[in-house]
Every structure is written in C-alpha cells, then in structure tokens.
N, C-alpha and C positions, 0 to 999 in steps of 0.2 A: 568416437573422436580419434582420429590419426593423428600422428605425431603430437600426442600429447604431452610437455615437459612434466619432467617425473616432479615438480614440485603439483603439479595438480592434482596425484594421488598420496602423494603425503602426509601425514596426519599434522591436523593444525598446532600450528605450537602458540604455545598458551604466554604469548609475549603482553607486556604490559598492553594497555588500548588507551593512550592520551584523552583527556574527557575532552578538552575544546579544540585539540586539533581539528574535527572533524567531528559536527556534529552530531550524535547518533540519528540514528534511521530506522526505526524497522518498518520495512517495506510495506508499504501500506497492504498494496493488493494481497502482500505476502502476508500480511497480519491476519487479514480480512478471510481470506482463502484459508490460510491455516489453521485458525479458528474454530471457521465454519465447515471447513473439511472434518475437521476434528472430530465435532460434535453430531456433523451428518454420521461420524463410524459409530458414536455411541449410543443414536438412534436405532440405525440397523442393526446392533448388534443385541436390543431390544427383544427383537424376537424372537432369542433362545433363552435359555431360563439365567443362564449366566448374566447374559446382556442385562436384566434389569436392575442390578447392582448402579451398574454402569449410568445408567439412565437418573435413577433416585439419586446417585451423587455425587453425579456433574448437577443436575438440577440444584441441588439442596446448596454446592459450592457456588455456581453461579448467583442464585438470590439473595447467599449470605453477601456477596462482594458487589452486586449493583451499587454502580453512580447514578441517583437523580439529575437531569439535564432539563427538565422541564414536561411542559404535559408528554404522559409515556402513555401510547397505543395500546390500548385493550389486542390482547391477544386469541385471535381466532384458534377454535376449537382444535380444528384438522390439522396432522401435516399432510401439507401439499405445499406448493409453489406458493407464493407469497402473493397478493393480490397489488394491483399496482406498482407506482413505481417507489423507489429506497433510494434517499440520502442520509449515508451517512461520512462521518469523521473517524478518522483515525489518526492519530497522535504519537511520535515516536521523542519520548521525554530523556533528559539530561539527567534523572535521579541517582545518588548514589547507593538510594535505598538496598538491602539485599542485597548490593554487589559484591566480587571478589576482588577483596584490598591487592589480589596479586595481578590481576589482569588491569582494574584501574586503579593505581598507587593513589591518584591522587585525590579518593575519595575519604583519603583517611585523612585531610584539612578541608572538606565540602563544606560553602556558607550554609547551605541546607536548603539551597532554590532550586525550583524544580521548573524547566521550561520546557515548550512544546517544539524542540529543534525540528520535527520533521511535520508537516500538519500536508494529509491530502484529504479531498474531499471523492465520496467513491458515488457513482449516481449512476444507479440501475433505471432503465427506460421501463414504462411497463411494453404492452407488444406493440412492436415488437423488441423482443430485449436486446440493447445495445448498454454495455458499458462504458463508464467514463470516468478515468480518474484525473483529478487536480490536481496539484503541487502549488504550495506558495510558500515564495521563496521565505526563510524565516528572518531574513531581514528587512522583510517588503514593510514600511512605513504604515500603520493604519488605526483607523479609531476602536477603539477598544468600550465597549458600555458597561457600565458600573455591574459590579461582580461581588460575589458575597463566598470568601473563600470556607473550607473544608471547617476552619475554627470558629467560624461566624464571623467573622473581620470582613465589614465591607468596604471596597474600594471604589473611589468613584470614578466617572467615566472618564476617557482620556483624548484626548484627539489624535495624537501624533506620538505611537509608540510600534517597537516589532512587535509583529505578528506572535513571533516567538515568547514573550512575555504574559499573554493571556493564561497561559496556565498556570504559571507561579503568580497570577491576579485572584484565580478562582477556582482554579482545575479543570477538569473536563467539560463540564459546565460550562465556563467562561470561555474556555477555547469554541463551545459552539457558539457559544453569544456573539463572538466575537465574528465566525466567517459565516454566521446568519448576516450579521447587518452589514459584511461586505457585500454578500454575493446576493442576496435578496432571495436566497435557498432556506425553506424549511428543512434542518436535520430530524430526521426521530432518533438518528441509532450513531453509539458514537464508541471507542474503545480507544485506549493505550496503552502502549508496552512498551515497559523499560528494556535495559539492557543484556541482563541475564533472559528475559523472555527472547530478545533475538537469536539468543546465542544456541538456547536451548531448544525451539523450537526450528532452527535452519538445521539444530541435530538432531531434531526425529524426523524430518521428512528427506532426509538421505542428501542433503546440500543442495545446492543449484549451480546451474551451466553458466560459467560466464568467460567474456572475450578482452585479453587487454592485447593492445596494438603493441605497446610496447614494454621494456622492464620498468617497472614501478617498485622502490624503496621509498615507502614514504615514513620518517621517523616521528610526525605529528599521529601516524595511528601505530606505528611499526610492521601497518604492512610492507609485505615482499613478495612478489609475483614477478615472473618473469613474464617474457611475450608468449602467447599462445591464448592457448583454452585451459580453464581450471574446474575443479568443479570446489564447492566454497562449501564449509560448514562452520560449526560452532563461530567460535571469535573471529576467524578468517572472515567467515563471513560479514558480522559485523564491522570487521575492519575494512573492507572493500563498499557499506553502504557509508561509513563515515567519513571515507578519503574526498579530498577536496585539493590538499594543495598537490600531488602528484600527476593530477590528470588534467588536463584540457587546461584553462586560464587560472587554472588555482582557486576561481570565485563558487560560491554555496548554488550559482546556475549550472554549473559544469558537474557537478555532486549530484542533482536533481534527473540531470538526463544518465549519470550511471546509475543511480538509482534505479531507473525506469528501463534498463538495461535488466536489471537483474530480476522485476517485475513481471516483466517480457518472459522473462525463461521460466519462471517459478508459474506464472500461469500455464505455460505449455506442459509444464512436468505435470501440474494437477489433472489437467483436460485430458492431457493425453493416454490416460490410464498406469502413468508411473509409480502414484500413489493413492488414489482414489480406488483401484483395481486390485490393492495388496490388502485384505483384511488386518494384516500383523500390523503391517506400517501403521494402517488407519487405529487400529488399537491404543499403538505406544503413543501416536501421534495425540491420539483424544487424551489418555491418560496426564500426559505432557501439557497439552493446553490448560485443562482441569488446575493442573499442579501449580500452574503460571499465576492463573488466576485468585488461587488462596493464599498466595504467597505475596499478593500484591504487583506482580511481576507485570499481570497483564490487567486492565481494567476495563472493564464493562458498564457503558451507562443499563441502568435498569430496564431500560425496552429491548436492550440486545441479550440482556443475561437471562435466558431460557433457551434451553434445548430445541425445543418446539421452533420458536420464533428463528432460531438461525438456521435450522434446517429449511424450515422455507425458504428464507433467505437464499442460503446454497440451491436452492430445486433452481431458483431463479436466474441465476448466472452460468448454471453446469453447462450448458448446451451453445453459448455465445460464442459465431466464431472470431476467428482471430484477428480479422477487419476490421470488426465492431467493438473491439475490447483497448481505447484507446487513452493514453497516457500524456495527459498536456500540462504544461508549467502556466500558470496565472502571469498573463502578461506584463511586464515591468519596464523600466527605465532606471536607468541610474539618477540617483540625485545630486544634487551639486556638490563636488567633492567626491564622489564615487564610493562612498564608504557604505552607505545601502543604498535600496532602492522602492520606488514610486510604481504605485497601481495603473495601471495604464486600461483606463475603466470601459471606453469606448470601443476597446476589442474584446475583454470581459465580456460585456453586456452582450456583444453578438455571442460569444461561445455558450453562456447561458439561456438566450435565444432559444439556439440552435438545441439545447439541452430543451427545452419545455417544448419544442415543434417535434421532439424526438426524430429528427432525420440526421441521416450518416452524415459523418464529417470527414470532408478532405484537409488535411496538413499542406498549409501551401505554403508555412515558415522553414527554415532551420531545425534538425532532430534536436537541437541542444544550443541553446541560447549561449554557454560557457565552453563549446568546444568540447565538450565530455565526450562524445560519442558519434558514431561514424558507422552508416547502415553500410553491412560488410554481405548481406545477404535478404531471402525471405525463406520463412518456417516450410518446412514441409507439413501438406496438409493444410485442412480450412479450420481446423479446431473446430469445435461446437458438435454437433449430430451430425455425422458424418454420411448418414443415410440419406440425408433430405437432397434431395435434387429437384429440378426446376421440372414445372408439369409440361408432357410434353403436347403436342397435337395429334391431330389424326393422321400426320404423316408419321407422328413419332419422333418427330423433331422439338425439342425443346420452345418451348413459347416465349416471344420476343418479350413481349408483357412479364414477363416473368421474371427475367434475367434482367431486364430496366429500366423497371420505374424504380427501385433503392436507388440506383443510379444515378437517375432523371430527377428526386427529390434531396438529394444530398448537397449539403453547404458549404462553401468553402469558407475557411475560418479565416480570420487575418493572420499576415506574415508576420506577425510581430506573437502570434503563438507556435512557440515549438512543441516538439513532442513525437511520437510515434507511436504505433498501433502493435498488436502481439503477435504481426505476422510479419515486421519488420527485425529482422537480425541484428543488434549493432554490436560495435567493439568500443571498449573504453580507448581513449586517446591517452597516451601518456604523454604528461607536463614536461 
C-alpha cells in the first residue's frame, strides 16, 4: 500500500469501546473463516507427533463447550470436503461476559442481556460451490417462536420484536429458531463471538485491510482513523466493525455494508495465501480460536464443535472465487417513524430462490443501503483455484460453452438488495 497514513501502522490504542454506540460485529465470514482456518491448522498439523496434542485438545475443548440447536448431523467418518450444501448462523453478541472493564467501562453497570447485534446467515452451495452471506439488519421487526433459554425459562412466542432480541430469548438456539421461520432455511451449524473473541482473534491473523474515504473520529466507539488505508487489529478493529454513527447516514444499514467491507478483505487475506500459507500464523491462530472457545468468548452449536466437521467445512469454501463469495443485506424498509425497519419478503423469497436453484447472482441494488461504502475498485486475481481455466478446443481456443452458461444461468436479484461480492474493493464513506 502507498501512501499509507502512519496511523495505519500504529499500534492500536486500547481506548475505552462504547457498548451501544455501535453495535458489536464480529464479522461473520471473519468468524466463520477464522475459526475454521484455525482448526484446518490443528488438523494438519496432526501429522507430526507434536500435532496430535493439538488435535485431542481442540477436540476435547470443542465438545466440552457445544451449544445444542436442535437435531445435530451425525458426523462422517473422513476428512474431506463436506458433502452437500451448509447453512449456517453466526452471531456477534453485546455480552459483557469476560470483558476488559478498561476497554468497555461500561460493563461494569451491565443489566446482564445479552443480544445478537450482529446475526448473518453464511450458505455454502453444494457444486458448484458459491458462497452467500446475509445480514439482517438487528432492528429489522420480526416474529420470534417460543424459545426455552440456557436456565430452562421458556418464552413464548412473539410476533413483532428485533431480530436482535432472540438471543437474550433463548441463545443460540433461539437466534436460529428465529431466522429458520423467517427465511424458511434449514441451519445445522451455528457459532457466536463476543467481544474479546473479535479482538483477539483480528490479533492472531495479522489485522485486515481496510479503506476509509474520509477522517472519522467517532466518540460513540472512540474510533480515529484518518483518510486512507489501514490495516485494523485487536480493538481497532472491533472499533471500525461497530462504528455506525461516523460513516455514511449514521443508521445500523450503513454499519452492515462496512461490515462487509471489512469481510471482503479478510476473505482475500485467507484465500490468498496471507495466512493459510504461514504454518506459525495458522498455529497461534488455532491455539487462539481453541482459547476463545473455553473461555466462552466464542460459541459453537454442537454440530460445528469438532475438528473433523469444520475442516470439511473449510475444504468446502477454500477454492470459491471472489464472484461467487457474495455479501447481501436482507431487504428492509423503514417503518413508520423511521426508528427500525420491516422485511421486505418479496425480494427475500427471490434471493432465497436464487439460493436453493444455486445459480450466480447479479447485484443490480446499491453496495450499501445506508451510504456506508463506495466501490473504489476490483481485487486483483479471481480468488479460489487459481489453476482452473476454461477447456479449450481443438483450436485451442477456449470453449464458448464454457466461459457461459454460469453466465447465461445467473439471477439478477431485486434492487431493493444491496451488497457486494469479494472481488469488489469498497471504501467506507465518512459521516
């Protein structure tokens, strides 16, 4: 990166982080990726005599800390690629559990609710594999079905509450209950990470790339970035996925597309061989995940908590290129008064559609429903297998059939969904 402003190599200063300014985030894809990168290192690392330490206890830590979500898939023998397709949830919660009183002050008066501020839904295609992550917005309006939380305390169902509330209904559990009966998606696989897990985990995979347009002081997280390129770790980081009022219209849509800004990059870092390719990184990285999850930090429903099962997992997604790896906001409208917002089902239903027909999807909305973010470029490279090129003829000319029918089968979604794909470049807009 040229002309990088020296606060992008700076080390992060450990400034309070506001709890509701800006609700927390950890990046889904980033969660999901980091995870399962993780635990791909403590597989392979399996096959020297040291490695199986590794193996026996991430295993033993993973099954002590499974969440039940409902019927959990019998686990195939083999690691290999994961058979069919994967939905799962990922959760980034408000808990003060575990935190540092110095970074969020004001966990030290917490009423002790814990809600799902950040809820994507991540859906692996089987083949061919195309990615797709969700977002909904956590003040999108929606019915909630009766939930039986962690103490046995059941709630009954509700009609008309945020999204963001199903967790402090039920936990993880009820957060899937809950975007099962919007979306009409089977989850199996589900996880969440508090805020020490973002913090910590953006600090073992060496930070990630990101673009603000402009200088942003925002005193709701106590980020400070000037204009340029940064690259974000520990708190920083987390303070750049929870910012809302300093960029784009100040609303949780405008949060949602930096989000996916920062998604965007952290996927190209893993694909690219930045850390997938470093056995040290992947080490402290696995160790780190590991550490997340005993500590509560990070939570896994019980069909994701095995070694085995998220390696496949990872075999599944390693190779998608950067077209196919696409990041869209659950469509919405404001409601009357503006103070949240309404499902807007009818473009839903097609994007889910378009999700069960498994054909590519064209973006023919807005990158960012809230003005977040502004496509400044595209990735170098196609991400995924870099090898694979189109069959050619007997001229040796590549085959028309070949380059497309993806093409010639691909959907265009409604305008009224935003988002972008991992070979779109954007820059955060500052407020």
């Amino acid at each position: 990166m040229s002309d990088t402003p020296e606060s992008a190599t700076r080390s992060p200063r450990r400034e309070p982080v506001a709890r509701h300014g800006i609700h927390p985030k950890p990046n889904p894809f980033t969660q999901l990726l980091t995870v399962l990168g993780a635990v791909l290192a403590v597989v392979v690392l399996s096959v020297t005599a040291v490695g199986g330490f590794y193996v026996w206890n991430a295993a033993r830590t993973l099954d002590d800390n499974g969440v039940a979500i409902g019927d959990e898939a019998s686990l195939p023998p083999s690691i290999g690629e994961i058979e069919g397709g994967v939905n799962m949830l990922i959760v980034g919660t408000d808990s003060c559990e575990g935190q540092d009183l110095e970074l969020f002050p004001r966990c030290a008066h917490d009423d002790g609710g814990e809600r799902n501020d950040v809820t994507m839904l991540v859906h692996i295609s089987d083949e061919p594999r195309r990615v797709t992550v969700v977002s909904f917005p956590r003040d999108m309006i929606v019915a909630i079905p009766e939930c039986t939380g962690e103490d046995g305390t059941t709630y009954g169902a509700m009609n008309a509450q945020m999204i963001n509330t199903s967790y402090m209904y039920g936990g993880l559990a009820c957060s899937v209950a809950t975007v099962e009966e919007l979306t009409g998606v089977d989850i199996q696989f589900a996880a969440a990470m508090r805020w020490t897990g973002v913090i910590n985990m953006s600090d073992a995979i060496g930070g990630v790339d990101v673009c603000v347009s402009g200088d942003i002081k925002d005193s709701h997280t106590g980020l400070d970035l000037e204009a340029g390129e940064h690259t974000l770790v520990g708190a920083e980081a987390l303070q750049f996925l929870r910012i809302r009022h300093g960029i784009g219209d100040g609303s949780d849509l405008g949060r949602i597309s930096n989000q996916q800004q920062f998604m965007s990059s952290m996927v190209r870092k893993l694909q690219s061989g930045g850390v997938l390719a470093d056995p040290a990184t992947l080490l402290h990285f696995a160790n780190t995940a590991i550490n997340q999850v005993s500590t509560q930090q990070i939570v896994l429903s019980n069909s994701l908590a095995n070694p085995t099962r998220m390696v496949q997992i990872a075999m599944a997604v390693k190779d998608v290129e950067y077209k196919d790896i696409v990041f869209v906001q659950y469509p919405t409208e404001y409601a009357p008064g503006g103070a949240r917002v309404l499902p807007i089902t009818y473009a839903a239903d097609a994007l889910f559609e378009a999700l069960e027909q498994n054909v590519p999807l064209n973006l023919t909305g807005d990158v960012s429903s809230g003005y977040g973010v502004e496509i400044v470029g595209e990735a170098d490279g196609a991400g995924g297998d870099s090898t694979a090129t189109p069959t050619p003829d007997a001229t040796g000319t590549p085959s028309p059939d070949a380059t497309a029918d993806a093409d010639d089968e691909s959907v265009d979604l409604p305008s009224e969904i935003s988002g972008q794909t991992a070979a779109d470049v954007t820059c955060t807009v500052a407020g």
